[in-house]
Biopython code that builds the backbone (N, CA, C, O; Angstrom):
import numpy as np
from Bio.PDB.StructureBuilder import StructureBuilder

atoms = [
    (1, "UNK", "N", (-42.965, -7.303, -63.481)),
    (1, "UNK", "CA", (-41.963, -7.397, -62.441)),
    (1, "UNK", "C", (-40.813, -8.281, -62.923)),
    (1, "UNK", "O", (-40.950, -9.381, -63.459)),
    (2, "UNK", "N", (-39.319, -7.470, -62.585)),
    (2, "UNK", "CA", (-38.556, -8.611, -62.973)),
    (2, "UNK", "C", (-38.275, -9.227, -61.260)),
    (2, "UNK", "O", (-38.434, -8.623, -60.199)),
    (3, "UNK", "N", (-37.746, -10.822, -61.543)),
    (3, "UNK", "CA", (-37.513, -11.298, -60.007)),
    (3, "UNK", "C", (-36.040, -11.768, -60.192)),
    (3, "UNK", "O", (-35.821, -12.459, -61.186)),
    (4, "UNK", "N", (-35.289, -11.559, -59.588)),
    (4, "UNK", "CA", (-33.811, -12.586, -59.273)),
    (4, "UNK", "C", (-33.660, -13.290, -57.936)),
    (4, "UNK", "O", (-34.008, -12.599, -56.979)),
    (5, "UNK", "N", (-33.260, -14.396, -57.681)),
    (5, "UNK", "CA", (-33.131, -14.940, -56.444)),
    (5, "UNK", "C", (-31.874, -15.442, -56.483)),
    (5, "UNK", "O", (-31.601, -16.141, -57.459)),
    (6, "UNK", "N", (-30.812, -15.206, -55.436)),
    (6, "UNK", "CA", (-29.272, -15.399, -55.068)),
    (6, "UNK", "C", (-29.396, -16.743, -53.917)),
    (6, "UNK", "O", (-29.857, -16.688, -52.777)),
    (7, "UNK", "N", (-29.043, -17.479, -54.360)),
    (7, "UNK", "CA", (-28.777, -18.273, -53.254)),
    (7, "UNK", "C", (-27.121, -18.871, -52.996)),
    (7, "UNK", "O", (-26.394, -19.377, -53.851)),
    (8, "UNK", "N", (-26.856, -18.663, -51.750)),
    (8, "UNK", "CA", (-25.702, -18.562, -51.079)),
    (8, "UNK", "C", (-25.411, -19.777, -49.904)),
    (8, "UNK", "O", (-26.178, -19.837, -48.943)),
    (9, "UNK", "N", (-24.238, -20.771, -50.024)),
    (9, "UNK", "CA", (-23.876, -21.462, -48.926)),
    (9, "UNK", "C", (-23.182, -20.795, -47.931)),
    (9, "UNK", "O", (-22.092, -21.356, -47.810)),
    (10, "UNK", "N", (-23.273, -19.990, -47.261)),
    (10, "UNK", "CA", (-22.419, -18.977, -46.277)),
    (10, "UNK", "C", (-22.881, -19.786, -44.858)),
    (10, "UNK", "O", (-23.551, -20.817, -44.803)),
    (11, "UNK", "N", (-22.420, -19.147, -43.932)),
    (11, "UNK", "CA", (-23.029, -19.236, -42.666)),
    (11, "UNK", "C", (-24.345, -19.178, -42.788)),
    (11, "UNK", "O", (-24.696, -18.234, -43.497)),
    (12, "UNK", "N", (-25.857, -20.311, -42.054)),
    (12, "UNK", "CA", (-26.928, -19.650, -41.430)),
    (12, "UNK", "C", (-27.183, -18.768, -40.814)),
    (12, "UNK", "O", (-26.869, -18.541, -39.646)),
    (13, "UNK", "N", (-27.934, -18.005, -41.697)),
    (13, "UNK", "CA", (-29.025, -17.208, -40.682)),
    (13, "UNK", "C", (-30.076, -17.132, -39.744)),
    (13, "UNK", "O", (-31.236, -17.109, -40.153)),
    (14, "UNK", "N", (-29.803, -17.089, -38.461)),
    (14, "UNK", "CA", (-30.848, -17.619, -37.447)),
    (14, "UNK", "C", (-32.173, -16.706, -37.847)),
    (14, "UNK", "O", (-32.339, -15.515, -38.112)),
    (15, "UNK", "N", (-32.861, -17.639, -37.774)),
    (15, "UNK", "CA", (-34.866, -17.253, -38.278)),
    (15, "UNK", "C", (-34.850, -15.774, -37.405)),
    (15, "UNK", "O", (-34.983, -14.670, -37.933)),
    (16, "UNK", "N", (-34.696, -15.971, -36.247)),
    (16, "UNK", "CA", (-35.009, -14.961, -35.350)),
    (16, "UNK", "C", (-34.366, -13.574, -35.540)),
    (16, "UNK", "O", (-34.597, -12.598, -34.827)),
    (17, "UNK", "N", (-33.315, -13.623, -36.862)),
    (17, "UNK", "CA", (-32.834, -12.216, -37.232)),
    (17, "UNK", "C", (-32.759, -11.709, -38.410)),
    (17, "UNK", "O", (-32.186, -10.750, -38.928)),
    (18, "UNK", "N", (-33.801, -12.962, -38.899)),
    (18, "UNK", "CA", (-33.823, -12.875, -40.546)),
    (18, "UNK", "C", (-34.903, -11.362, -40.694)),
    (18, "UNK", "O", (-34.867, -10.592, -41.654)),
    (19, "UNK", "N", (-35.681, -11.245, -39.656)),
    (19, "UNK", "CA", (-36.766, -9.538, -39.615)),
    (19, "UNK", "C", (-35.740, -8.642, -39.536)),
    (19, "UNK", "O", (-36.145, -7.564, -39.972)),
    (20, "UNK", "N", (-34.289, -8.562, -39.090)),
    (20, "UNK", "CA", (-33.540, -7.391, -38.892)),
    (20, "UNK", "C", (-32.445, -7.245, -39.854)),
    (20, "UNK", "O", (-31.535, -6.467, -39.565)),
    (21, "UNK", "N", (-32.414, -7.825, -40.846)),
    (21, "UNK", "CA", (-31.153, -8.264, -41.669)),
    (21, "UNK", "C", (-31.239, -6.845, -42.958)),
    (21, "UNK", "O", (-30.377, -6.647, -43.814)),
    (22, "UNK", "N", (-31.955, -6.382, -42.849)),
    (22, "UNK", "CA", (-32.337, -5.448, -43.962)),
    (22, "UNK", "C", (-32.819, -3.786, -43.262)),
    (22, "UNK", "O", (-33.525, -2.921, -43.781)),
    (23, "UNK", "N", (-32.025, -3.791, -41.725)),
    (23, "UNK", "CA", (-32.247, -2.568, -41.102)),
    (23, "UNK", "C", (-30.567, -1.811, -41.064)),
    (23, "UNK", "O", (-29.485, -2.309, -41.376)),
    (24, "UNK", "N", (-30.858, -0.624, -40.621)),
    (24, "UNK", "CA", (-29.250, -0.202, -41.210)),
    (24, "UNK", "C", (-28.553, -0.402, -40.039)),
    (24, "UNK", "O", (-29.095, -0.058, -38.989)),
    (25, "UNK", "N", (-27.057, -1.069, -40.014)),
    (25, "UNK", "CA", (-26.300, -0.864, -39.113)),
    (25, "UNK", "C", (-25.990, -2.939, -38.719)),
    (25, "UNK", "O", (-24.944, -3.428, -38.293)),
    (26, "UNK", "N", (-27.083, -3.571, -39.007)),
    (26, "UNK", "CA", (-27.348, -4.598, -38.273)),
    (26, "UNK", "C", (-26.168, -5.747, -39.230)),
    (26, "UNK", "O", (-25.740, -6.070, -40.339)),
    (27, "UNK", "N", (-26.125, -5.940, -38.031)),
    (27, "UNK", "CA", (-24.924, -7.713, -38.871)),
    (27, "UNK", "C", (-24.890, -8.824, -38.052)),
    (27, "UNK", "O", (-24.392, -8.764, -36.928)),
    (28, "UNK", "N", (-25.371, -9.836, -38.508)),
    (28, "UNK", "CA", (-25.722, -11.083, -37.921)),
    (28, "UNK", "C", (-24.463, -11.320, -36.869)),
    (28, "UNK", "O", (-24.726, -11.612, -35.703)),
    (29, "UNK", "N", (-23.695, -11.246, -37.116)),
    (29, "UNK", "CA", (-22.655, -11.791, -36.305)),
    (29, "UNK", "C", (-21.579, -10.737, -35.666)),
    (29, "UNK", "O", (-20.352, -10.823, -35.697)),
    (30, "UNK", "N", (-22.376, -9.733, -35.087)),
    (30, "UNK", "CA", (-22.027, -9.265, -34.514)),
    (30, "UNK", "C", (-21.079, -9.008, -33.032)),
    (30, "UNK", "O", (-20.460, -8.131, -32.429)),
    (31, "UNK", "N", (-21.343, -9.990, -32.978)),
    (31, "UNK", "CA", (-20.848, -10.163, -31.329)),
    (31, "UNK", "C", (-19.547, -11.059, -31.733)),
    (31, "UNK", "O", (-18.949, -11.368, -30.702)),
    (32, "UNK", "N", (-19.093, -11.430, -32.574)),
    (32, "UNK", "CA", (-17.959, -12.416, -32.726)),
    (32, "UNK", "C", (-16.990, -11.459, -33.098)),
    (32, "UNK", "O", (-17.384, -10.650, -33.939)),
    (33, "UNK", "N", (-15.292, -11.271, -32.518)),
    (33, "UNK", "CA", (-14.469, -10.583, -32.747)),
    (33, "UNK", "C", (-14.166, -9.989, -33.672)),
    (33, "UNK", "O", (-13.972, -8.776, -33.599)),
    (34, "UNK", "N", (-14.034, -10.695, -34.842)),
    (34, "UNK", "CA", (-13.801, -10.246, -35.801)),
    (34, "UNK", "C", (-14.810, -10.107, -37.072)),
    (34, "UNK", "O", (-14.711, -10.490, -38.238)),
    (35, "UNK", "N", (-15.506, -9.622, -36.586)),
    (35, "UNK", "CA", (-16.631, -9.615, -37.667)),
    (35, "UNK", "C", (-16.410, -8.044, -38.679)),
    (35, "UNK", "O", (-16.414, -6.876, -38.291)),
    (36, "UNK", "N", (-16.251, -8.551, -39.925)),
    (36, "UNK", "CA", (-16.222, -7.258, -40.688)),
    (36, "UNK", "C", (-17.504, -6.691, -41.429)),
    (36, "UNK", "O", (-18.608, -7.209, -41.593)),
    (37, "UNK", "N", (-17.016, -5.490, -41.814)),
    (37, "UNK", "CA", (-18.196, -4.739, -42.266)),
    (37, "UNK", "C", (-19.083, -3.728, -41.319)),
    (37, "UNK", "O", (-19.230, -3.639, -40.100)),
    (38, "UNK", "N", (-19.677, -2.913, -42.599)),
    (38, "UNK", "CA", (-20.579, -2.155, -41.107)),
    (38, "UNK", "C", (-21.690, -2.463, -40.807)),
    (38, "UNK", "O", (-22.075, -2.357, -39.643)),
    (39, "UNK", "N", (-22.692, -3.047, -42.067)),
    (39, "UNK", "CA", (-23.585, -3.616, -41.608)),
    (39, "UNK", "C", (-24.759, -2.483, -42.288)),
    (39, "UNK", "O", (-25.836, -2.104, -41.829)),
    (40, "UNK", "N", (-24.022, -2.119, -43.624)),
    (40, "UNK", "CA", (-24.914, -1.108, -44.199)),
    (40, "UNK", "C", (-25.383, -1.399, -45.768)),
    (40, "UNK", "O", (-26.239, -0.721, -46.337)),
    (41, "UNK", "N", (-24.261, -3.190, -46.733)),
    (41, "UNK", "CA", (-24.780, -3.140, -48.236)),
    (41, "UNK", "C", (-25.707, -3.373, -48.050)),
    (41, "UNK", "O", (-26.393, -2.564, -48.673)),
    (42, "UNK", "N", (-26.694, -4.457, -47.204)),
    (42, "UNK", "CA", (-28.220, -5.013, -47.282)),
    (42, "UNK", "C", (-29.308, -3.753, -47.074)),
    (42, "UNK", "O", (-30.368, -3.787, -47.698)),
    (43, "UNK", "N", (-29.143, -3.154, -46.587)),
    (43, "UNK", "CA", (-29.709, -2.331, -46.279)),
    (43, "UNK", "C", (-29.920, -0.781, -47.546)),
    (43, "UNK", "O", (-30.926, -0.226, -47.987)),
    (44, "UNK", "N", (-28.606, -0.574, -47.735)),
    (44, "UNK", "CA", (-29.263, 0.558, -49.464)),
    (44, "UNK", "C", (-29.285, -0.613, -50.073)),
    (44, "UNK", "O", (-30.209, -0.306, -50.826)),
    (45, "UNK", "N", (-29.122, -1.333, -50.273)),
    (45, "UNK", "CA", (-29.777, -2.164, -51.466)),
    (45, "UNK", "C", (-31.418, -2.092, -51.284)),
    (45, "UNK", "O", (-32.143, -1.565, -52.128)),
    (46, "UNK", "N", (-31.859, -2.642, -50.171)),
    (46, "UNK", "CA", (-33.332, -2.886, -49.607)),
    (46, "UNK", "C", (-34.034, -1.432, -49.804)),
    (46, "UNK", "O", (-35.211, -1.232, -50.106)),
    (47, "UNK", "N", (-33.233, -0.670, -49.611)),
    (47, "UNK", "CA", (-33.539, 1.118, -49.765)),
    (47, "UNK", "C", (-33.735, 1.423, -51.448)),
    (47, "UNK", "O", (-34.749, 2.020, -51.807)),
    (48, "UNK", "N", (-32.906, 1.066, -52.270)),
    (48, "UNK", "CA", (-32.727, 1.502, -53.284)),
    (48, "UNK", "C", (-33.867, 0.522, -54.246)),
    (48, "UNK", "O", (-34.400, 0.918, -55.283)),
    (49, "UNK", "N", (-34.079, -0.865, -53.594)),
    (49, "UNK", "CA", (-35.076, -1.603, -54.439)),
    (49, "UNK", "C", (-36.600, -0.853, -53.828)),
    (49, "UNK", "O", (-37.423, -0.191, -54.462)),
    (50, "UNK", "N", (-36.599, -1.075, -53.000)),
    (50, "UNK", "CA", (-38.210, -0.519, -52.303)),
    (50, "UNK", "C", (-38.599, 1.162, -53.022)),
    (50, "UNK", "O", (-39.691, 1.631, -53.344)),
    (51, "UNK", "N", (-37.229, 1.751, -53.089)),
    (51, "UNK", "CA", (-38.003, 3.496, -54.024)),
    (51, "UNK", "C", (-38.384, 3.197, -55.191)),
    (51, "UNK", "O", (-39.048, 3.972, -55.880)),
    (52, "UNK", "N", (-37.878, 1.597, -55.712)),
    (52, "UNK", "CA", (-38.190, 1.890, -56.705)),
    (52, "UNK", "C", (-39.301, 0.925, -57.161)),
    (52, "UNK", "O", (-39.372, 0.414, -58.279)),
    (53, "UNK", "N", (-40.261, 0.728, -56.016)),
    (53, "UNK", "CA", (-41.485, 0.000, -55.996)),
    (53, "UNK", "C", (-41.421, -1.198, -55.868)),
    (53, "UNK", "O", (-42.451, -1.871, -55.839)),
    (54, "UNK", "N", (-40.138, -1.771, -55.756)),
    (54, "UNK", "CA", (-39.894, -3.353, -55.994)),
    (54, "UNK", "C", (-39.884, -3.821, -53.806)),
    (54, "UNK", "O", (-40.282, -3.182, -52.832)),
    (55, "UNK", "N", (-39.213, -5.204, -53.961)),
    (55, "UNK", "CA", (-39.087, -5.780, -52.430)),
    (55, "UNK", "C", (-38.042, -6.510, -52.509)),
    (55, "UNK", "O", (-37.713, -7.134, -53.518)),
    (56, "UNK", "N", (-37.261, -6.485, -51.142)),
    (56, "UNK", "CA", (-36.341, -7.468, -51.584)),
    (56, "UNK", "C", (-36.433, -8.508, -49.905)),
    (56, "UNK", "O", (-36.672, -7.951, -48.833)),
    (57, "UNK", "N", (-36.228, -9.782, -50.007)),
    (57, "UNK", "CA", (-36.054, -10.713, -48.753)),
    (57, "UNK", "C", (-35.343, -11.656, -48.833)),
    (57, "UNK", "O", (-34.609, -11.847, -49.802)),
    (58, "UNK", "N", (-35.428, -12.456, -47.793)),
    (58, "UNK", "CA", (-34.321, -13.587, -47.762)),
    (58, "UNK", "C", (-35.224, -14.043, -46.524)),
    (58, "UNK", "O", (-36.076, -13.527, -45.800)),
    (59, "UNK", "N", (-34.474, -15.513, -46.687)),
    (59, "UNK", "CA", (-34.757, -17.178, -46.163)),
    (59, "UNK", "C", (-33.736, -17.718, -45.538)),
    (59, "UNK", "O", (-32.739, -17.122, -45.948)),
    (60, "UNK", "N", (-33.396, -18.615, -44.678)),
    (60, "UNK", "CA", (-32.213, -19.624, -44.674)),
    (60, "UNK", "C", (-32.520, -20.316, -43.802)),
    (60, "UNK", "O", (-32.810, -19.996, -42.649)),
    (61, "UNK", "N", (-32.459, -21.964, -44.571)),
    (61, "UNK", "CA", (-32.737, -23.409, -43.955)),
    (61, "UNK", "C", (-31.431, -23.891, -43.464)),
    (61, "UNK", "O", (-30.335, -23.448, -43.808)),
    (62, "UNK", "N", (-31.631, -24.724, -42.730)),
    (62, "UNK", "CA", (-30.277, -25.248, -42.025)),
    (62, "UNK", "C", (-30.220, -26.298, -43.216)),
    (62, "UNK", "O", (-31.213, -26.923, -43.589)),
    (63, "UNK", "N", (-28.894, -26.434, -43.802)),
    (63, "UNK", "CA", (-28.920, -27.336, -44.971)),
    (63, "UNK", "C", (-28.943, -26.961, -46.361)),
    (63, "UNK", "O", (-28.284, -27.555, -47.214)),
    (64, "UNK", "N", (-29.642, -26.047, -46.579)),
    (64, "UNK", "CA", (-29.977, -25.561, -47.642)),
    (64, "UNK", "C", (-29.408, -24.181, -47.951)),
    (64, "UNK", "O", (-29.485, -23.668, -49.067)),
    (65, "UNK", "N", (-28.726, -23.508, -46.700)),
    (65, "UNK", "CA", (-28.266, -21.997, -46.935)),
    (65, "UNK", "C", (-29.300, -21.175, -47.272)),
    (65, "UNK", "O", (-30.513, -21.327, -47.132)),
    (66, "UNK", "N", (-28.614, -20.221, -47.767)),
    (66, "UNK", "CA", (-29.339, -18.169, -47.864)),
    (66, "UNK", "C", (-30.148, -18.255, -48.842)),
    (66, "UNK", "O", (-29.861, -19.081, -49.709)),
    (67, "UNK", "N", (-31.356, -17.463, -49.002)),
    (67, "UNK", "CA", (-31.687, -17.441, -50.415)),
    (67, "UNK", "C", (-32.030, -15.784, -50.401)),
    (67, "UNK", "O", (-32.409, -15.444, -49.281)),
    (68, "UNK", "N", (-31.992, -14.729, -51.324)),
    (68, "UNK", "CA", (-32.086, -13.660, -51.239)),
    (68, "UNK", "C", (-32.568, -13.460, -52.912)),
    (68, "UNK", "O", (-32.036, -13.587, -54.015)),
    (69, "UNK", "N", (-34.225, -12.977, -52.232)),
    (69, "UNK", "CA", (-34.902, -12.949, -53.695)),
    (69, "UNK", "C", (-35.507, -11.036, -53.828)),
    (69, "UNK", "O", (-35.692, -10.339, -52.830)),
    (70, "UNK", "N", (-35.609, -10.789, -54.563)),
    (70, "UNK", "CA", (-36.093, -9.557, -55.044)),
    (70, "UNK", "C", (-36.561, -9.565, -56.394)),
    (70, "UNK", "O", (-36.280, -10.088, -57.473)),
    (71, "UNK", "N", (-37.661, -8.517, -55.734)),
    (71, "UNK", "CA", (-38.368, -8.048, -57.570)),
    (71, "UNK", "C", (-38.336, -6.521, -57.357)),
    (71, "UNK", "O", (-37.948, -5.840, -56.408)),
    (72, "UNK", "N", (-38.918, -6.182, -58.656)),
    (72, "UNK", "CA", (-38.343, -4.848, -59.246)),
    (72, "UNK", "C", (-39.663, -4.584, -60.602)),
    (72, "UNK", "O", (-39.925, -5.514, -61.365)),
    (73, "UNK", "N", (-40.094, -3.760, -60.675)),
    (73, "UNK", "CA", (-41.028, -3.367, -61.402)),
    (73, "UNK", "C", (-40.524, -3.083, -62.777)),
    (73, "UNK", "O", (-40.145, -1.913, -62.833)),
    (74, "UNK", "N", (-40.383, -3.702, -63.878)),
    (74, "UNK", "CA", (-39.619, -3.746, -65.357)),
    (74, "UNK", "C", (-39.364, -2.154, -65.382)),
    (74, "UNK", "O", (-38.242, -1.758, -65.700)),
    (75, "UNK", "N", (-40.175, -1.415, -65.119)),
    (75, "UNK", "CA", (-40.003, -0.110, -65.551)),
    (75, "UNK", "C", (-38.895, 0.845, -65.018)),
    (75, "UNK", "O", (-38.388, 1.818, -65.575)),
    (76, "UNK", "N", (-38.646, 0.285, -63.744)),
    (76, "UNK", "CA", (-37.576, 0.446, -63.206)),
    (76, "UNK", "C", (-36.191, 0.659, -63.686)),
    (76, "UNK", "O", (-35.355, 1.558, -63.592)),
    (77, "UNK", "N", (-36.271, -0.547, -64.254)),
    (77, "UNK", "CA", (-35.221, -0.938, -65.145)),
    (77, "UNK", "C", (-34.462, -0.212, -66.259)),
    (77, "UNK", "O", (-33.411, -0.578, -66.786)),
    (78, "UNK", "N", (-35.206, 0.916, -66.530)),
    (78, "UNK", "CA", (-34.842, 1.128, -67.398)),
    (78, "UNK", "C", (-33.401, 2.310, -67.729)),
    (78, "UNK", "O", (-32.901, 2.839, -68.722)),
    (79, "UNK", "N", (-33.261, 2.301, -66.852)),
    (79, "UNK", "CA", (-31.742, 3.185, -66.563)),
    (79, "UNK", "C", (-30.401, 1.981, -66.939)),
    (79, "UNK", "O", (-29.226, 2.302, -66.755)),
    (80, "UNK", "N", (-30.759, 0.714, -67.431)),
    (80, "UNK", "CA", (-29.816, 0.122, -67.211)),
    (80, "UNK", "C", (-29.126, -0.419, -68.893)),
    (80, "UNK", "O", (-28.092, -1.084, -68.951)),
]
sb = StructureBuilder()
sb.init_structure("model")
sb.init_model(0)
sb.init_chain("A")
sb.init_seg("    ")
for serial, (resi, resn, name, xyz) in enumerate(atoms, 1):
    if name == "N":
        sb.init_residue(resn, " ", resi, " ")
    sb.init_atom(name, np.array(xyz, "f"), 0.0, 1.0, " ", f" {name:<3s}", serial, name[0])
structure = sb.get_structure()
């Protein structure tokens, strides 16, 4: 397995929507005027790692920010 983990100071992610962050359509901050995007890269990404046997998730501490880790089965890899 290969693993990479991204960690990001952005806005927190409230715990309670960290289960929906990787469904299609969904964007944390939705309800605020101007929120851009559609709410669809997390999601083929999460699509495109999982066909290919791997997982991908994420974390975020108040303080500590995002962390967004995934693995990927080496074999996978090999288109690259």
């Amino acid at each position: 397995m290969a693993n990479l983990s991204v960690k990001g100071n952005g806005s927190r992610i409230p715990e309670e929507q960290l289960k929906y962050l990787f469904y299609r359509y969904f964007r944390v901050d939705a309800k605020k005027p101007h929120t851009a995007g559609l709410g669809i890269s997390l999601y083929i990404s999460f699509e495109i790692i999982r066909k290919h046997g791997g997982d991908f998730g994420a974390d975020s501490k108040q303080g500590l920010g995002n962390n967004f880790c995934l693995s990927i089965p080496t074999g996978a890899l090999s288109f690259i």
